[in-house]
Structure formats: C-alpha cells, structure tokens
PDB file of N, CA, C and O in Angstrom:
ATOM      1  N   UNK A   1     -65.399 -23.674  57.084  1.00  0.00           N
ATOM      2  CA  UNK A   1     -64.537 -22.611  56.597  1.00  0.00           C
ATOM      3  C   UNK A   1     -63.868 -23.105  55.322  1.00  0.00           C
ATOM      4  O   UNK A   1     -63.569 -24.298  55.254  1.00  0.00           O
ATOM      5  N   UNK A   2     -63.614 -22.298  54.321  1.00  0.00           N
ATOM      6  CA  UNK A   2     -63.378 -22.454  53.086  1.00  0.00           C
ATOM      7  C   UNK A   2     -61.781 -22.276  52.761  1.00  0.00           C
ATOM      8  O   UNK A   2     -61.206 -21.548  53.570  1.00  0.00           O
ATOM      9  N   UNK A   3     -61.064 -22.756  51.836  1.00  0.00           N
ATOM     10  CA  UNK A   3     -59.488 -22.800  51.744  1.00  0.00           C
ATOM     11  C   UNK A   3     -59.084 -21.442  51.449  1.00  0.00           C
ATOM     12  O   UNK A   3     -57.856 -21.364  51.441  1.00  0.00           O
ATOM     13  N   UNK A   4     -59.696 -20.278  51.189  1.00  0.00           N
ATOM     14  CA  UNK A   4     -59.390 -19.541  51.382  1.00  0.00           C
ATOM     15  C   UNK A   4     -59.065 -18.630  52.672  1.00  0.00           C
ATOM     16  O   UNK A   4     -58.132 -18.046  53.224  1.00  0.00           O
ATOM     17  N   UNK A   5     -60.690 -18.939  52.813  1.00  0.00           N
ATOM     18  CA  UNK A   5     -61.035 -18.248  54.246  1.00  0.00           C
ATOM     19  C   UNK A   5     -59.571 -18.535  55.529  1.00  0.00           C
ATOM     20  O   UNK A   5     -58.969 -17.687  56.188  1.00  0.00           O
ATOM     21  N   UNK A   6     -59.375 -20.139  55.490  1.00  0.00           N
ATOM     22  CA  UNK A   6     -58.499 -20.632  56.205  1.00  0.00           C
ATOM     23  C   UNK A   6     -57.214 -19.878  55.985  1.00  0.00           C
ATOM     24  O   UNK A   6     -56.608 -19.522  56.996  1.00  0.00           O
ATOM     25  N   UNK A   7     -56.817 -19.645  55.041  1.00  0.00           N
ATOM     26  CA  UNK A   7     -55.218 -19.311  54.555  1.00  0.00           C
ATOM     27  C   UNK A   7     -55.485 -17.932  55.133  1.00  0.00           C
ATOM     28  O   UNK A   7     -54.437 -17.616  55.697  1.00  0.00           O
ATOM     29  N   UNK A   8     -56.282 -17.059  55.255  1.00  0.00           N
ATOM     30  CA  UNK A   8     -55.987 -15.714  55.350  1.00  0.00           C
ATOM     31  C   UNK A   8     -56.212 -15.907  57.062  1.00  0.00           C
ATOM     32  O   UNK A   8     -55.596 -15.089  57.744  1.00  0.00           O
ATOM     33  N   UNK A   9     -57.001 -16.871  57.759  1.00  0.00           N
ATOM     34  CA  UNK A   9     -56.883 -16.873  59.004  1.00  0.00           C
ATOM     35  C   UNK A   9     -55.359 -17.121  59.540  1.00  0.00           C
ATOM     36  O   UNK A   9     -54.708 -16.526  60.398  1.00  0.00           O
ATOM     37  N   UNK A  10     -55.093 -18.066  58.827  1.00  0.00           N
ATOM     38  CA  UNK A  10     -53.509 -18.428  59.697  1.00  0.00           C
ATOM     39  C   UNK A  10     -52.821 -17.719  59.502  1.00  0.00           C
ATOM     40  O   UNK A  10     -51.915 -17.679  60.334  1.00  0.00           O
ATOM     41  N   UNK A  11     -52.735 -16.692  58.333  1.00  0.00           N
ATOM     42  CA  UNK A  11     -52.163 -15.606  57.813  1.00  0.00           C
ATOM     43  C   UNK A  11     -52.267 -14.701  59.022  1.00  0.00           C
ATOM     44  O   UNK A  11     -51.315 -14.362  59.725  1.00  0.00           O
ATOM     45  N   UNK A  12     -53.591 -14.332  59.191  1.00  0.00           N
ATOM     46  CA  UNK A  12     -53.747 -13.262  60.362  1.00  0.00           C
ATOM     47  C   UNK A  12     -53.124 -13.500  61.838  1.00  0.00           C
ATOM     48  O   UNK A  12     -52.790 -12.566  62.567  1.00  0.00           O
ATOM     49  N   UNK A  13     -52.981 -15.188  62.270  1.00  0.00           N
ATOM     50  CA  UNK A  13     -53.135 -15.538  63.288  1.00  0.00           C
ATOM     51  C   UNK A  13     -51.518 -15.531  63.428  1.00  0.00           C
ATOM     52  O   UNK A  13     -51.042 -15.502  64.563  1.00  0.00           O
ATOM     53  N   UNK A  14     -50.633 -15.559  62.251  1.00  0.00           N
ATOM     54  CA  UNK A  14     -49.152 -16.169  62.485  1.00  0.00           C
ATOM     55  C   UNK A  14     -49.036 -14.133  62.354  1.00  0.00           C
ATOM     56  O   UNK A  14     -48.770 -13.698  63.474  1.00  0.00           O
ATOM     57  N   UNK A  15     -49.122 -13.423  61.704  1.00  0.00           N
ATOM     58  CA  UNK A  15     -49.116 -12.042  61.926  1.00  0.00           C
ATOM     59  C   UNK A  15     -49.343 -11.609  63.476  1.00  0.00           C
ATOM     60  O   UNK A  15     -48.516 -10.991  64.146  1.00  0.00           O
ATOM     61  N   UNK A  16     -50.449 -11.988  63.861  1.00  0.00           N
ATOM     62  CA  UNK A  16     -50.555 -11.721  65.385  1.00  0.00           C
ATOM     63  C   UNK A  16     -49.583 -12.520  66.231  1.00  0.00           C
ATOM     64  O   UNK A  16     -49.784 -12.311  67.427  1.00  0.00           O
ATOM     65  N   UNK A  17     -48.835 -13.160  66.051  1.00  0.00           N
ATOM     66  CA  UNK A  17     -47.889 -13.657  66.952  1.00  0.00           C
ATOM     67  C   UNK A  17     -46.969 -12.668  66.820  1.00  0.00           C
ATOM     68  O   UNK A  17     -46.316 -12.093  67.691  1.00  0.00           O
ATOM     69  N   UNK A  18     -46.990 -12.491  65.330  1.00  0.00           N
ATOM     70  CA  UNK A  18     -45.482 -11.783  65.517  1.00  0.00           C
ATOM     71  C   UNK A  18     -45.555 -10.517  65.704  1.00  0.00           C
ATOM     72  O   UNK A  18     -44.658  -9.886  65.145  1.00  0.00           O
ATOM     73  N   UNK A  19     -46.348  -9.879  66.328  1.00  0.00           N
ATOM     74  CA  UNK A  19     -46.210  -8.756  66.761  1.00  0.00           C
ATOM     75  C   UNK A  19     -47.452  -7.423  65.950  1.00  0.00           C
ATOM     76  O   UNK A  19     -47.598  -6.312  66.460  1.00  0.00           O
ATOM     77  N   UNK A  20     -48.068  -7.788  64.897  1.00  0.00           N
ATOM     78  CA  UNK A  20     -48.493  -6.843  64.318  1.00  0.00           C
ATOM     79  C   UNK A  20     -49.745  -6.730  64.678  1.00  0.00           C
ATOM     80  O   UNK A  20     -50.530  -7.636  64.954  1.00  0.00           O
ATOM     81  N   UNK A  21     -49.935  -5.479  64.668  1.00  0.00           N
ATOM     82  CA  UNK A  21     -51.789  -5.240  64.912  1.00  0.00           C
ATOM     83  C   UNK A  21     -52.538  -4.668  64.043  1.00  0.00           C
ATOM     84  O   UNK A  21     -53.707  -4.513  64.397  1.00  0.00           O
ATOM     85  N   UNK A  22     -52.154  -4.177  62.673  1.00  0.00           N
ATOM     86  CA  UNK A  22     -52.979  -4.373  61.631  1.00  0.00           C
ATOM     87  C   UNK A  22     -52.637  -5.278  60.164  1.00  0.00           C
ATOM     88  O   UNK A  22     -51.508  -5.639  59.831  1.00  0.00           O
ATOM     89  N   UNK A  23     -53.596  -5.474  59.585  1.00  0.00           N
ATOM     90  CA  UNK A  23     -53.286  -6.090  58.397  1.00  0.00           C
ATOM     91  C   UNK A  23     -53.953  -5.471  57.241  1.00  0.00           C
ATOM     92  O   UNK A  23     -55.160  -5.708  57.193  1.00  0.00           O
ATOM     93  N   UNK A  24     -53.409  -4.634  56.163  1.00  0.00           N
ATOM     94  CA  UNK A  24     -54.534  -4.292  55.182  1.00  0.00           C
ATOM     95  C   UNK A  24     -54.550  -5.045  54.261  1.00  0.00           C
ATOM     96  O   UNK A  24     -53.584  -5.698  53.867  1.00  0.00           O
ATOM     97  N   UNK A  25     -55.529  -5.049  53.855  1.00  0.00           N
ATOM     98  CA  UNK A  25     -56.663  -6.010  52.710  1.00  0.00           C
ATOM     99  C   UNK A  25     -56.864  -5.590  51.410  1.00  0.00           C
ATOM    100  O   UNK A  25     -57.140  -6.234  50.397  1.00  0.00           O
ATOM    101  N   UNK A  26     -56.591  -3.805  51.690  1.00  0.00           N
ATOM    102  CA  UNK A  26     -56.995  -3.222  50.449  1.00  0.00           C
ATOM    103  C   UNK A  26     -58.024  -3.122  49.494  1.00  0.00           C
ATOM    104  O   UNK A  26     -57.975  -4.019  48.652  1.00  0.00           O
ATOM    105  N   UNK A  27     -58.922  -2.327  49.363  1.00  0.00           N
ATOM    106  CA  UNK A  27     -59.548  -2.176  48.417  1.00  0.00           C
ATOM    107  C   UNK A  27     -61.364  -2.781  49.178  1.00  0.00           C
ATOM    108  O   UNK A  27     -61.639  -3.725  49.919  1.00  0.00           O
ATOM    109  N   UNK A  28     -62.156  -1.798  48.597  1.00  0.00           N
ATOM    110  CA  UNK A  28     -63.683  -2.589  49.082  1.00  0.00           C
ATOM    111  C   UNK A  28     -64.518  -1.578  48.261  1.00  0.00           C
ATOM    112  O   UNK A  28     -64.150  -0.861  47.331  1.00  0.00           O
ATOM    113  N   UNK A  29     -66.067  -1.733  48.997  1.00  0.00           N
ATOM    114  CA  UNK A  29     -67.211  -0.546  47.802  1.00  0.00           C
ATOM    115  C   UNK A  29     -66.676   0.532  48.979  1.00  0.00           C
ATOM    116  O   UNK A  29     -66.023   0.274  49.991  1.00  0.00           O
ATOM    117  N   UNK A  30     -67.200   1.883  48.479  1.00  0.00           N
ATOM    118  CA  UNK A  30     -67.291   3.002  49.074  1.00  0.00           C
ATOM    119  C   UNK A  30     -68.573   2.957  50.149  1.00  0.00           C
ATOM    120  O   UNK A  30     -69.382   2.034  50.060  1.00  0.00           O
ATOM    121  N   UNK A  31     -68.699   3.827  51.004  1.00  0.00           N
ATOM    122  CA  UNK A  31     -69.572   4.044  51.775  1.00  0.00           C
ATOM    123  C   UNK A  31     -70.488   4.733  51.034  1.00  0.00           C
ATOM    124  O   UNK A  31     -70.272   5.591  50.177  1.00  0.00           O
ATOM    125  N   UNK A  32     -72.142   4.038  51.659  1.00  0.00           N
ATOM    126  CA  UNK A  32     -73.325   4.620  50.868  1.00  0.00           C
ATOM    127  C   UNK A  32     -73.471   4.312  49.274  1.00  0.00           C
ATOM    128  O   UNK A  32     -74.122   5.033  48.518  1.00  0.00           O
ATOM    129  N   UNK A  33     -72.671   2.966  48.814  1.00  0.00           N
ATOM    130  CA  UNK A  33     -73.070   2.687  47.735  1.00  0.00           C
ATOM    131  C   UNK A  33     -73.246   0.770  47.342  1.00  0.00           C
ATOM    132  O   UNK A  33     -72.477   0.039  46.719  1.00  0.00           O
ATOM    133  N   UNK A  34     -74.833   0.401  48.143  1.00  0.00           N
ATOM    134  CA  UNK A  34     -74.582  -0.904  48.494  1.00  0.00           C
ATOM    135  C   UNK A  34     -74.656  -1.631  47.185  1.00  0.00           C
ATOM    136  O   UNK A  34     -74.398  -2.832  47.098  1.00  0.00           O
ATOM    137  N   UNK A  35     -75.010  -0.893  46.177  1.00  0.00           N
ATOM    138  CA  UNK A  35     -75.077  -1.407  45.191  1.00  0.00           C
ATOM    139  C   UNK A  35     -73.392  -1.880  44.234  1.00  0.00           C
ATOM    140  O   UNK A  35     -73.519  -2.498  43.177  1.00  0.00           O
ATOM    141  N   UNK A  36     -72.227  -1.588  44.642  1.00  0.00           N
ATOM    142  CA  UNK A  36     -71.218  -1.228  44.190  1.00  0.00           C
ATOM    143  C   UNK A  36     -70.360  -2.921  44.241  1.00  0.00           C
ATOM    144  O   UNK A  36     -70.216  -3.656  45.218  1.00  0.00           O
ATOM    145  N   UNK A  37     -70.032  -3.073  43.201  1.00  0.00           N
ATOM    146  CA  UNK A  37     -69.226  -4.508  42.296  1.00  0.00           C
ATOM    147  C   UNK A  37     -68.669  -5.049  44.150  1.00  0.00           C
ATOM    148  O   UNK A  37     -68.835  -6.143  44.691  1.00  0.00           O
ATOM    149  N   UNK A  38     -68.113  -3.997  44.613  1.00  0.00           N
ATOM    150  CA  UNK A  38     -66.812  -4.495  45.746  1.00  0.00           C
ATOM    151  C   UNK A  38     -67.772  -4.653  46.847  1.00  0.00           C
ATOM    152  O   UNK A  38     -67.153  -5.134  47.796  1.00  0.00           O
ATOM    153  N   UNK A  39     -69.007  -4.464  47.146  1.00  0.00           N
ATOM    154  CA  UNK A  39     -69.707  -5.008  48.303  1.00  0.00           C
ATOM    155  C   UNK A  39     -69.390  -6.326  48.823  1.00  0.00           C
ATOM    156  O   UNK A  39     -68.662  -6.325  49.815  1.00  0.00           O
ATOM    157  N   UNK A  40     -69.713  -7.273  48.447  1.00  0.00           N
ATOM    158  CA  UNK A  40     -69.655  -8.587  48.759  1.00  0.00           C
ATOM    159  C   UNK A  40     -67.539  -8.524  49.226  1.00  0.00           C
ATOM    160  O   UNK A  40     -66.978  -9.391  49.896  1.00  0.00           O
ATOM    161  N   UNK A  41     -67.156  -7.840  48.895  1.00  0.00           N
ATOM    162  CA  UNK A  41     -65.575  -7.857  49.008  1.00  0.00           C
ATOM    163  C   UNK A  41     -65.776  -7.454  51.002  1.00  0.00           C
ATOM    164  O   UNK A  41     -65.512  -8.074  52.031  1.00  0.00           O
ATOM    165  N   UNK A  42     -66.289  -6.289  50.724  1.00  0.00           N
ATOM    166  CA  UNK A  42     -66.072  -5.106  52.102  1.00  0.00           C
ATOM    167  C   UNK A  42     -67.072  -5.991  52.960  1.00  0.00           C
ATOM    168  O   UNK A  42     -66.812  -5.649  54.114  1.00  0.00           O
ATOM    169  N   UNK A  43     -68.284  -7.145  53.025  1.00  0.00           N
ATOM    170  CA  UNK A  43     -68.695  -7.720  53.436  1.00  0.00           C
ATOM    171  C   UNK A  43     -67.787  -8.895  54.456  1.00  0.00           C
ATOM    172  O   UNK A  43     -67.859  -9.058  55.674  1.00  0.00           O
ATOM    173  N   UNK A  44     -67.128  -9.444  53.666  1.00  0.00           N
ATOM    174  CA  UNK A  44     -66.155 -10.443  53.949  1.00  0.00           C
ATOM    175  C   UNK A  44     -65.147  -9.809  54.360  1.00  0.00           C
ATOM    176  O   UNK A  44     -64.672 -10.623  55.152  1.00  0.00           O
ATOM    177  N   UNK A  45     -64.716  -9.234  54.372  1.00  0.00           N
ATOM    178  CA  UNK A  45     -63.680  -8.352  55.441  1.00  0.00           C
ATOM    179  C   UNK A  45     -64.342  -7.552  57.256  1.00  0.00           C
ATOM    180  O   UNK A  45     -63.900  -7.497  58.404  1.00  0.00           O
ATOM    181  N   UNK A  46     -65.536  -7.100  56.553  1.00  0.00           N
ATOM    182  CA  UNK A  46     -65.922  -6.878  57.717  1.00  0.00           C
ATOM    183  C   UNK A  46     -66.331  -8.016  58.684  1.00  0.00           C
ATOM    184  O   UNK A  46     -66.443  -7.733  59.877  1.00  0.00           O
ATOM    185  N   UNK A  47     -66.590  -9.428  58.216  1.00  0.00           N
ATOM    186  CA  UNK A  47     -66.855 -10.727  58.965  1.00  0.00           C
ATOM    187  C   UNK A  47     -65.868 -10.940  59.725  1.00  0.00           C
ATOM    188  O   UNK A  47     -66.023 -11.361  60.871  1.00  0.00           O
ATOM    189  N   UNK A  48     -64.523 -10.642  59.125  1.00  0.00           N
ATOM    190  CA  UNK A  48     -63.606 -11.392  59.893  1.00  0.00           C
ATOM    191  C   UNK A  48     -62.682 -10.404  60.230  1.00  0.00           C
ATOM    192  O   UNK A  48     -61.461 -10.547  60.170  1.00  0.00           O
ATOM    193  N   UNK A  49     -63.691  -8.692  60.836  1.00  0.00           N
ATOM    194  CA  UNK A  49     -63.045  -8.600  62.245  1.00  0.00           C
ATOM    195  C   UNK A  49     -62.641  -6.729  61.655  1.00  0.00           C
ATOM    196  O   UNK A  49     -62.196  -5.822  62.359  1.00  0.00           O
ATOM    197  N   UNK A  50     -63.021  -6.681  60.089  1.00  0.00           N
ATOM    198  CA  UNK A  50     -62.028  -5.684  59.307  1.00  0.00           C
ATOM    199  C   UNK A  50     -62.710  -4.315  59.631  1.00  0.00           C
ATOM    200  O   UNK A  50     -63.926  -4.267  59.817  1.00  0.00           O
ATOM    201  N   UNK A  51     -61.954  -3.252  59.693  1.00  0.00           N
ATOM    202  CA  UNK A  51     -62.247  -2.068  60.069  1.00  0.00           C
ATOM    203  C   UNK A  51     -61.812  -1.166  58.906  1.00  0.00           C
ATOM    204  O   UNK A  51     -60.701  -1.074  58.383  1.00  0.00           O
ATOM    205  N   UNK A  52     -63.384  -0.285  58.525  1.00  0.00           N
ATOM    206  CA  UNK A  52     -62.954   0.246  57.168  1.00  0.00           C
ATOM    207  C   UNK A  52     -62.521   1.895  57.524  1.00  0.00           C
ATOM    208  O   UNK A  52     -63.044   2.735  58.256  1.00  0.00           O
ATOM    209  N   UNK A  53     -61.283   1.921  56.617  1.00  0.00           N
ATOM    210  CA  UNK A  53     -60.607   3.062  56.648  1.00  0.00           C
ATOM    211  C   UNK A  53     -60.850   3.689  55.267  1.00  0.00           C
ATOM    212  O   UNK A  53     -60.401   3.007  54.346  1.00  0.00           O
ATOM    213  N   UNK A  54     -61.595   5.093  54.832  1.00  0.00           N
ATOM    214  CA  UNK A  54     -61.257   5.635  53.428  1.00  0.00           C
ATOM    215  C   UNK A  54     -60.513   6.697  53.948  1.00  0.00           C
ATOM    216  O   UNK A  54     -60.412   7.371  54.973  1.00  0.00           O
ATOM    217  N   UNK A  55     -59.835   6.527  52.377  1.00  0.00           N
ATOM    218  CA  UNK A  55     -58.846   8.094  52.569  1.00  0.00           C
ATOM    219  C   UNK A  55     -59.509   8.467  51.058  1.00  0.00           C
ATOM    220  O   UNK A  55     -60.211   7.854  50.253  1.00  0.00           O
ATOM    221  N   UNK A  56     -58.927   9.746  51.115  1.00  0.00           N
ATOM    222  CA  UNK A  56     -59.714  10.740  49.863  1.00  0.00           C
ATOM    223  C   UNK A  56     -59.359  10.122  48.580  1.00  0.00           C
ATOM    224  O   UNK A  56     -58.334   9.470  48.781  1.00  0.00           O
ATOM    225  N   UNK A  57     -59.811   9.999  47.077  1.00  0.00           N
ATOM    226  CA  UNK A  57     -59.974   9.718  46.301  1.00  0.00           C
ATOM    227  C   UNK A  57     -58.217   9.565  45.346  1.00  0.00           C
ATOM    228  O   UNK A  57     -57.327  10.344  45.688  1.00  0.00           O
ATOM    229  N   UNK A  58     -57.943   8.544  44.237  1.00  0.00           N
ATOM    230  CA  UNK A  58     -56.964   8.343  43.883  1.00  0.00           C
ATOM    231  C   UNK A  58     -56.465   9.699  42.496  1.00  0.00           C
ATOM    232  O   UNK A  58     -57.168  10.157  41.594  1.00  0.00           O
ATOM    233  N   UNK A  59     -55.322   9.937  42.777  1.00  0.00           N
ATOM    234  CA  UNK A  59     -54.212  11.325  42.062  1.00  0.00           C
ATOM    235  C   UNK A  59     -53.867  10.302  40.872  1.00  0.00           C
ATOM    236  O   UNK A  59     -53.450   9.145  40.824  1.00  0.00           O
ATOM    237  N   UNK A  60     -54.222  11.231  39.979  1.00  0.00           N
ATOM    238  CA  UNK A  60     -52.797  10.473  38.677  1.00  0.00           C
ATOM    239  C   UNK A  60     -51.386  11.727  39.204  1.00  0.00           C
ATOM    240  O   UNK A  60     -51.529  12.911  39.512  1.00  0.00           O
ATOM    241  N   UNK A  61     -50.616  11.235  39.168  1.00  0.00           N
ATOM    242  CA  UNK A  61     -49.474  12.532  38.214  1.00  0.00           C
ATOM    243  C   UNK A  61     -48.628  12.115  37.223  1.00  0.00           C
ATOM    244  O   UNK A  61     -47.880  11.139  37.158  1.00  0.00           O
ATOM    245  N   UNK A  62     -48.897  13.133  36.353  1.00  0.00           N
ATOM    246  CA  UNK A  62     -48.691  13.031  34.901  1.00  0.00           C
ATOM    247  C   UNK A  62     -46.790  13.284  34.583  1.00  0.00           C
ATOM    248  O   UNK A  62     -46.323  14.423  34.608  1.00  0.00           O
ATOM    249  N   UNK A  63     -46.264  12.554  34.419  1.00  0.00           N
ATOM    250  CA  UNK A  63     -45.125  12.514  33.984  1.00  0.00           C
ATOM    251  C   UNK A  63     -44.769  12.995  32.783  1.00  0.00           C
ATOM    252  O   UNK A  63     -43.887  13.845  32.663  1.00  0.00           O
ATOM    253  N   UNK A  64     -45.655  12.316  31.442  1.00  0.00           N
ATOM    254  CA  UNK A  64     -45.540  12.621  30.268  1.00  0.00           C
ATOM    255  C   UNK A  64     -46.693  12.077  29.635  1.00  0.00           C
ATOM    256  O   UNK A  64     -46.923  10.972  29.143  1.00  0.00           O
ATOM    257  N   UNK A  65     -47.639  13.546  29.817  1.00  0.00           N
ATOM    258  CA  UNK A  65     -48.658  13.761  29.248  1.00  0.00           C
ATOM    259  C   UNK A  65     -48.736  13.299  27.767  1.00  0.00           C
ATOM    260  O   UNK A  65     -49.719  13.975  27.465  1.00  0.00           O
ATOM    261  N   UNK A  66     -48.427  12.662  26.657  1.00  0.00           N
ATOM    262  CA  UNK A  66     -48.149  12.369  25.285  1.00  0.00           C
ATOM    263  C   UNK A  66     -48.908  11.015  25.838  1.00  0.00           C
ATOM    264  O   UNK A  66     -50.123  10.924  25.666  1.00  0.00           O
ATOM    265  N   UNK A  67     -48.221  10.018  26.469  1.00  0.00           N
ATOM    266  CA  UNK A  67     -48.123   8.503  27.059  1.00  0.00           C
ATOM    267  C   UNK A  67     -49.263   8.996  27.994  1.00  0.00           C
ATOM    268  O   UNK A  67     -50.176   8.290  27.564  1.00  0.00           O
ATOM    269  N   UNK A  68     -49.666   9.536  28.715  1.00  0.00           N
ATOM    270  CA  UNK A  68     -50.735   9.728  29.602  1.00  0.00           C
ATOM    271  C   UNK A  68     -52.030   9.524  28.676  1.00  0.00           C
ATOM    272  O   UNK A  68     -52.857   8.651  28.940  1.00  0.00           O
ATOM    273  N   UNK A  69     -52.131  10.230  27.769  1.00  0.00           N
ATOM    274  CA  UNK A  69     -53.421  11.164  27.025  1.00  0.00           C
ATOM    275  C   UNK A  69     -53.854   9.322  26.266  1.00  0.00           C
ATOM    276  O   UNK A  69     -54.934   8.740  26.366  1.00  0.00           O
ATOM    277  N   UNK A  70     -52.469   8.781  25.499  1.00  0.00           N
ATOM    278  CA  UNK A  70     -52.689   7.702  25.242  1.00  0.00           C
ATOM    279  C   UNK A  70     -53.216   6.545  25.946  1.00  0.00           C
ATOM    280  O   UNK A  70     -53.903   5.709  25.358  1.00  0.00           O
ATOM    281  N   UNK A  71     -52.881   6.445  27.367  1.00  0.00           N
ATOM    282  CA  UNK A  71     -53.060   5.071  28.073  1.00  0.00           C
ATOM    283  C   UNK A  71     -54.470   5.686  28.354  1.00  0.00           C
ATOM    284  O   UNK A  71     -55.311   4.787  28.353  1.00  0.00           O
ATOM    285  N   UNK A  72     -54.999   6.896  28.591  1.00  0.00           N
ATOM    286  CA  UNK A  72     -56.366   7.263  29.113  1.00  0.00           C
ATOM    287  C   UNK A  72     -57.065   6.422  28.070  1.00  0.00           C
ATOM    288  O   UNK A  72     -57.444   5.261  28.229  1.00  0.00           O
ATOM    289  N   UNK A  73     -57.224   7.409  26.620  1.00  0.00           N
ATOM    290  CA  UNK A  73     -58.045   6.454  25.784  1.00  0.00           C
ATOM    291  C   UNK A  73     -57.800   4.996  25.792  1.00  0.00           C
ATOM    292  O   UNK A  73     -58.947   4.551  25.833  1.00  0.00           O
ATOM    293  N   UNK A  74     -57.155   4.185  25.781  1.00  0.00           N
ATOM    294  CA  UNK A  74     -57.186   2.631  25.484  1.00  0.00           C
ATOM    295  C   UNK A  74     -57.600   2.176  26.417  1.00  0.00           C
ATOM    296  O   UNK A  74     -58.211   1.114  26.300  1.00  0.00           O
ATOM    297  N   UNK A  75     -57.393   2.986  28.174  1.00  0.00           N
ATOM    298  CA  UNK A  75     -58.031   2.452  29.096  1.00  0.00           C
ATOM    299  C   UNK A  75     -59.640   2.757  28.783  1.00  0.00           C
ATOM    300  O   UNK A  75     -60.471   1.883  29.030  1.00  0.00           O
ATOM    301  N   UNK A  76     -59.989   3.895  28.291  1.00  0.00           N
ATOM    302  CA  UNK A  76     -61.780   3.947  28.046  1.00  0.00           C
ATOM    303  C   UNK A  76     -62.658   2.827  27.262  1.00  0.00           C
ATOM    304  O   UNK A  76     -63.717   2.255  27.520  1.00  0.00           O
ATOM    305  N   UNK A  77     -61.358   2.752  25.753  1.00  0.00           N
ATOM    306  CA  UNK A  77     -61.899   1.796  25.014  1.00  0.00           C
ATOM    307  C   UNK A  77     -61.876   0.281  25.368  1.00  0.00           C
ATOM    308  O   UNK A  77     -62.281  -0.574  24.580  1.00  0.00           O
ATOM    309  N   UNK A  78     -61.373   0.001  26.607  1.00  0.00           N
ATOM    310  CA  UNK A  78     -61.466  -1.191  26.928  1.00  0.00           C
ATOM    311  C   UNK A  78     -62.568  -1.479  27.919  1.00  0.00           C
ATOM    312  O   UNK A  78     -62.628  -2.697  28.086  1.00  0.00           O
ATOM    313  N   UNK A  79     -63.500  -0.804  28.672  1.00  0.00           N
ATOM    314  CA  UNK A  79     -64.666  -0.405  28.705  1.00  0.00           C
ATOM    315  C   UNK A  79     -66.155  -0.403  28.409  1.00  0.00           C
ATOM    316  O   UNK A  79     -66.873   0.488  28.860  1.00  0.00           O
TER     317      UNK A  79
END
C-alpha cells in the first residue's frame, strides 16, 4: 500500500470510529464514458469500498453578467 493510499485509509478508519458512515471524495468520470480523464480517479475509489452517487449537472448563477461574460472567455482561452 502506497503513502497515499495509507493516509486516506486511516483517514477513513479514524472517521469510522468516530461515528461517521460516509465520506465524500468528490469528483470522478461520468457514467458510460470509460474513456473520460477521471476514470482511473472513479477506479480507485471504487477499490476502496466507494459508492458512486451523480446528481444532475453543475448551475452557474450569474451575479454580474459584465465579470461573468469575461471570466467565460479567459476560461476558453486557456483551453
């Protein structure tokens, strides 16, 4: 087992003492897309025990569309 692997076990294991019965992990590929960057992520979660939950797709809300319209493009051009 690897120093990671380890830290998130004792992580899980000192969580389960104290009472909790889930832990989220956040984030993996979508279902039906094995080809997708986060596979190998949702892989390793599912090894050690993880149960995948999606909920429906992520909302912007726009506060101030001026600063919105802007961060869109610079987020494209960084891309």
């Amino acid at each position: 087992m690897g120093g990671q692997q380890y830290l998130k076990f004792k992580t899980f294991e000192r969580a389960r003492e104290q009472g909790f019965t889930t832990f989220d992990l956040m984030g993996g590929a979508p279902t039906g897309f094995p080809e997708h960057e986060l596979t190998s992520v949702s892989a390793f979660k599912e090894s050690i025990g993880g149960k995948k939950i999606e909920y429906t797709g992520n909302f912007d809300i726009i506060l101030n569309p001026r600063l919105y319209k802007i961060f869109k493009r610079l987020f494209t051009l960084k891309k």
